[in-house]
C-alpha positions in Angstrom: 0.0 0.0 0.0 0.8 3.7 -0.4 2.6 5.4 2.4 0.1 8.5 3.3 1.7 11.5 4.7 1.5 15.4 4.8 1.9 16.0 1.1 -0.4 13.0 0.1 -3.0 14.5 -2.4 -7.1 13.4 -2.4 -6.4 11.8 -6.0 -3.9 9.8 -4.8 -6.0 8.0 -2.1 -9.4 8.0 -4.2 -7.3 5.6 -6.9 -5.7 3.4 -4.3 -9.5 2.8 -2.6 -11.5 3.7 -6.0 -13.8 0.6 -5.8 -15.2 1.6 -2.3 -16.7 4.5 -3.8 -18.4 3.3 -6.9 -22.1 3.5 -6.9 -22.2 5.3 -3.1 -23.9 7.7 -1.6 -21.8 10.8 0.2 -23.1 13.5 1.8 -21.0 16.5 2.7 -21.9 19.6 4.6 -20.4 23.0 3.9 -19.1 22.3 0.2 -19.6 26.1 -0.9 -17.1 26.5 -3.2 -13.1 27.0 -2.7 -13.5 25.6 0.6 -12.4 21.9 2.3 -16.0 20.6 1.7 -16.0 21.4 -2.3 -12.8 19.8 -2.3 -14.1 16.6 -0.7 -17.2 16.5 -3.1 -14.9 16.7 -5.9 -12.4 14.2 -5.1 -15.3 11.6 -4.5 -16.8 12.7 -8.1 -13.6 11.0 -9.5 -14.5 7.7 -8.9 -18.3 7.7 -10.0 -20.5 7.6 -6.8 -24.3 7.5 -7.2 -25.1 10.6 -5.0 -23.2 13.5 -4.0 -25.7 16.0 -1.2 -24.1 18.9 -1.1 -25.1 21.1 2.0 -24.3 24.7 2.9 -26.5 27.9 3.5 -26.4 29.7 0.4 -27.2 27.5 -3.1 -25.6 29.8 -5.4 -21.8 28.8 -3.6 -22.5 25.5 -4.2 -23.8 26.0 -7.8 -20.2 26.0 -9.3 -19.3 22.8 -7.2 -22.1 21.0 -8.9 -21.1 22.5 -11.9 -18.0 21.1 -12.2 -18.9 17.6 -10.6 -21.1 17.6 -13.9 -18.8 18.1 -15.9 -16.4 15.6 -14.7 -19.2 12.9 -14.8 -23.2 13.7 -15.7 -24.1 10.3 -14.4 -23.8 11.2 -10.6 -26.9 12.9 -9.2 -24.9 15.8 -7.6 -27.7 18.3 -5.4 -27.8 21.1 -3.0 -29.9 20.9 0.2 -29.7 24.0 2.5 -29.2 23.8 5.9 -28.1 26.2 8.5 -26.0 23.9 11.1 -26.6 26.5 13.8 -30.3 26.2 13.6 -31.8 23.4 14.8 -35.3 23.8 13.3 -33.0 24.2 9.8 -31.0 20.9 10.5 -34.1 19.1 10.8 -35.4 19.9 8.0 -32.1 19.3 6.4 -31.9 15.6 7.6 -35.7 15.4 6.5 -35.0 16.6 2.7 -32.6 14.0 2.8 -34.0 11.1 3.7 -36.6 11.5 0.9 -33.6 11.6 -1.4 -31.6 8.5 -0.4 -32.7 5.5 1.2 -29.0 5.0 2.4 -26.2 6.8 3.5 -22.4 5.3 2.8 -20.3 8.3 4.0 -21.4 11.3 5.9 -18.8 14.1 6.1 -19.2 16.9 8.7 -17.2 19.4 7.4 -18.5 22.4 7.9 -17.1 24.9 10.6 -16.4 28.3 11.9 -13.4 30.0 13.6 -12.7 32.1 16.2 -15.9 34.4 15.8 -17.0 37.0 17.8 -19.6 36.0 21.0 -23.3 35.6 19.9 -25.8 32.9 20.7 -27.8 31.5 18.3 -32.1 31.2 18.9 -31.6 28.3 20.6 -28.9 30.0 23.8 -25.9 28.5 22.5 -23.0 29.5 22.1 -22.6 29.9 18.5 -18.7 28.2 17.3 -20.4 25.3 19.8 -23.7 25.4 17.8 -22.1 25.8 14.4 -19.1 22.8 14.5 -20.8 20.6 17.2 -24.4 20.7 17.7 -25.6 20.7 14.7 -23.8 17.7 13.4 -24.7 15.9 16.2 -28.5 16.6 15.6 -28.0 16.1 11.8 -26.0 12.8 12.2 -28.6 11.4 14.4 -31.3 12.6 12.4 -29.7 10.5 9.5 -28.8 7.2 11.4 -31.3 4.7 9.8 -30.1 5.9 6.5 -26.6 5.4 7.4 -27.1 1.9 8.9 -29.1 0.9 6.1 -26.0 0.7 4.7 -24.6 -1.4 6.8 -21.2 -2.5 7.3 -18.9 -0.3 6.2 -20.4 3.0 6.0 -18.4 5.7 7.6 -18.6 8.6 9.8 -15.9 11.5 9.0 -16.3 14.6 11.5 -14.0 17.5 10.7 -11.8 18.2 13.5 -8.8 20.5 14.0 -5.0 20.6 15.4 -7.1 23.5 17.2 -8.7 21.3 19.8 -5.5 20.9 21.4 -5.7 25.0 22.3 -8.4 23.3 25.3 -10.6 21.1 26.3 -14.5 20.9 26.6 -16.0 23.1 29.2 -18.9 21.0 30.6 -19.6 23.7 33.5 -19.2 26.4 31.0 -19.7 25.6 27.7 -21.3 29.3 26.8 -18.5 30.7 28.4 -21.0 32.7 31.1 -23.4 33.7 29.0 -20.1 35.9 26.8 -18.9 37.1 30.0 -16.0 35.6 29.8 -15.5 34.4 26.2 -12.9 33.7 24.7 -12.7 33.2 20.7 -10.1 30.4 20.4 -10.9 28.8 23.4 -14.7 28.1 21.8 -12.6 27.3 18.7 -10.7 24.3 20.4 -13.9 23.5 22.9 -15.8 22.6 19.5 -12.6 21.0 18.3 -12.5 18.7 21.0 -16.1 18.3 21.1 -15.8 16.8 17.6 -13.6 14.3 18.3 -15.1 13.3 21.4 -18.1 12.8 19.1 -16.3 10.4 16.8 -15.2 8.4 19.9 -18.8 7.8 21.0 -20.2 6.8 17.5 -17.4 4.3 17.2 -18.8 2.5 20.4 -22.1 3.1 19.5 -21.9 2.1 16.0 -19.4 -1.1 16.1 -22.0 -3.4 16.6 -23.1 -2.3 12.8 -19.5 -2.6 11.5 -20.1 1.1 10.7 -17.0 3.4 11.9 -16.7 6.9 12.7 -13.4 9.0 12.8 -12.3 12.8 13.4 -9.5 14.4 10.7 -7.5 17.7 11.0 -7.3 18.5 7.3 -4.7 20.7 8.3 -3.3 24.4 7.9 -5.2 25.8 4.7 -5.5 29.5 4.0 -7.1 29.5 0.5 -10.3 28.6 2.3 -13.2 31.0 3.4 -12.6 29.7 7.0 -10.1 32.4 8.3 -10.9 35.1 6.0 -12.0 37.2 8.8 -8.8 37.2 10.8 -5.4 38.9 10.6 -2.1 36.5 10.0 -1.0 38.1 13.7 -4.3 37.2 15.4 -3.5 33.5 14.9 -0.3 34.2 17.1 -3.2 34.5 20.1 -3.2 30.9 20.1 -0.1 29.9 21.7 -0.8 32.3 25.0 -4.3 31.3 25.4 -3.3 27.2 24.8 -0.4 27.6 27.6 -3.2 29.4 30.2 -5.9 26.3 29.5 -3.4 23.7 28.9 0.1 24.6 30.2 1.7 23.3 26.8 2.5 25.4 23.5 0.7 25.3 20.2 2.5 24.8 17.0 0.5 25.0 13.6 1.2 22.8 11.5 2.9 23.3 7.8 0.5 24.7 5.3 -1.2 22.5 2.6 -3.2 22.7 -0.5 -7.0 22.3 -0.6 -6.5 19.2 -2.3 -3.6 17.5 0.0 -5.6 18.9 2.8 -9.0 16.9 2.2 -6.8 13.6 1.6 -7.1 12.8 5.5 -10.8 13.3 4.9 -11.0 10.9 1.9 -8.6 8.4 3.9 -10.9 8.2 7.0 -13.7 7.8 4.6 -12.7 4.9 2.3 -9.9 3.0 3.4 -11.2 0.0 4.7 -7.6 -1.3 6.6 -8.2 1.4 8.8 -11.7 0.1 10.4 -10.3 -1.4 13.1 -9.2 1.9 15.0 -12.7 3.4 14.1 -12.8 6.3 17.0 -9.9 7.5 16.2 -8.1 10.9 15.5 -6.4 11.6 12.4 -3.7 14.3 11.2 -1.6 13.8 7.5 -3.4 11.1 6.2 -2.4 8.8 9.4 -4.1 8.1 12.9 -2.5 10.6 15.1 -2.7 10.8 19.1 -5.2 13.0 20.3 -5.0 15.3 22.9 -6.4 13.1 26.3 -9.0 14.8 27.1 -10.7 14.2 23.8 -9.9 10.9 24.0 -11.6 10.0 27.4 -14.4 7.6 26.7 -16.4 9.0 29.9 -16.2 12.4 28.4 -17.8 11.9 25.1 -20.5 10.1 27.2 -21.0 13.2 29.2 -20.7 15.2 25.8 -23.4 12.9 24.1 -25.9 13.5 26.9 -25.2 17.2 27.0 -25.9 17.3 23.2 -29.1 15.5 24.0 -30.2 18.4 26.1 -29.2 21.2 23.9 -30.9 19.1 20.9 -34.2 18.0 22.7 -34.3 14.9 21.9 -32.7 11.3 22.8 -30.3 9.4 20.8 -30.1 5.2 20.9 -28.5 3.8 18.7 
């Protein structure tokens, strides 16, 4: 096999694993275009799956993505669903659209994300980098479960996580940060980091008994994206004092990448099937990675999941 590693490219792992994507159905959230989500989409158009369900707020940034998935091949049925991740009544409708669409699911991505934002809460009293990378995937992956189990063994999980959630861990006694009071941007930015691999560790469990598999990916430093177009190159250097006063340890980001060698972790926790076996796990360069220990604490994601239970309304057994 292929040795994966930080310059790997999507291409490259879509033609070692090519026949695990023939005929599937992917969904992918935030795939407006030029961003990690596009990328994905497109890399999983190369080898000819049945469905691509593009999410993300606005249709007309996902136009050109579908676009060009048309071009490369008119024979997938590449579509748009809306969906606002930070509104629950939106997610729900999202994950309803859906399963009218598709009667299975073989891959779910969760890509979609913010960064270091300024404090708001959205309608539902969350805090909104929590609502926007964490809470609404939960509620949409949920929502979608049957549809992913229908396809049984196999199907995969890929939550979009960051280096990021090593800048601290999730604040169950303060997750909104006292109502703004004391917020702080990149400390929501790595709680919802941490929060999404935590996530992955509890579907793993959850889901093993379906051979289904669930894993969390840092794609990586990218700057071509729409993800940090809001900050300043020096407001990244924030980072490294806020991780030493929640952690006591440094931050160092990681060497830049390409759109395309950055959604190859992505692709690799989707469709390499060698990898099942360490389903839960966190990922960084195309390889499983340690994680930081408080995301990896199997008692924490259960406290997480029940958390996101509350903030959701509703009760998950899988």
């Amino acid at each position: 096999m292929t040795a994966f590693g930080h310059d790997t490219e999507a291409k490259e792992v879509v033609s070692q694993f090519h026949d695990q994507i023939v005929g599937k159905t992917v969904v992918v959230t935030g795939a407006s275009n030029q961003t990690l989500g596009s990328g994905t989409a497109i890399s999983f158009a190369r080898a000819k799956p049945a469905n691509l369900i593009l999410l993300a707020r606005s249709e007309s940034k996902v136009k050109p993505v579908i676009d060009e998935i048309k071009q490369m091949d008119s024979s997938i049925n590449a579509v748009f669903v809306p969906v606002d991740l930070t509104d629950n009544d939106s997610v729900r409708k999202a994950a309803a659209d859906i399963s009218g669409l598709v009667d299975k699911i073989h891959f779910l991505i969760n890509n979609a994300g913010v960064m270091a934002i300024p404090f708001s809460k959205n309608k539902h009293g969350i805090e909104m980098t929590l609502a926007a990378n964490h809470v609404g995937h939960f509620l949409f992956t949920n929502l979608l479960m049957d549809k992913i189990i229908a396809a049984g063994a196999g199907a995969r999980i890929v939550n979009l996580t960051s280096l990021g959630h090593f800048i601290g861990p999730f604040r169950f006694l303060d997750y909104n940060f006292a109502d703004g009071k004391n917020y702080e941007r990149w400390s929501a930015y790595g709680q919802s980091k941490t929060a999404n691999v935590l996530f992955s560790v509890s579907l793993a469990q959850k889901l093993a008994k379906h051979g289904i598999q669930s894993f969390s990916v840092h794609p990586g430093s990218i700057y071509t994206t729409q993800l940090a177009t809001h900050l300043q190159m020096e407001e990244f250097l924030e980072i490294e004092k806020v991780t030493k006063m929640n952690n006591g340890w440094g931050f160092s980001v990681s060497q830049p990448k390409s759109i395309e060698q950055g959604v190859s972790t992505t692709l690799r926790a989707a469709i390499d099937p060698n990898i099942a076996p360490q389903s839960g796990a966190y990922m960084s360069d195309c390889n499983i990675e340690p994680a930081a220990q408080y995301a990896s604490i199997p008692e924490y994601a259960r406290e997480l999941w029940q958390l996101s239970e509350e903030l959701v309304g509703q009760k998950f057994d899988i």
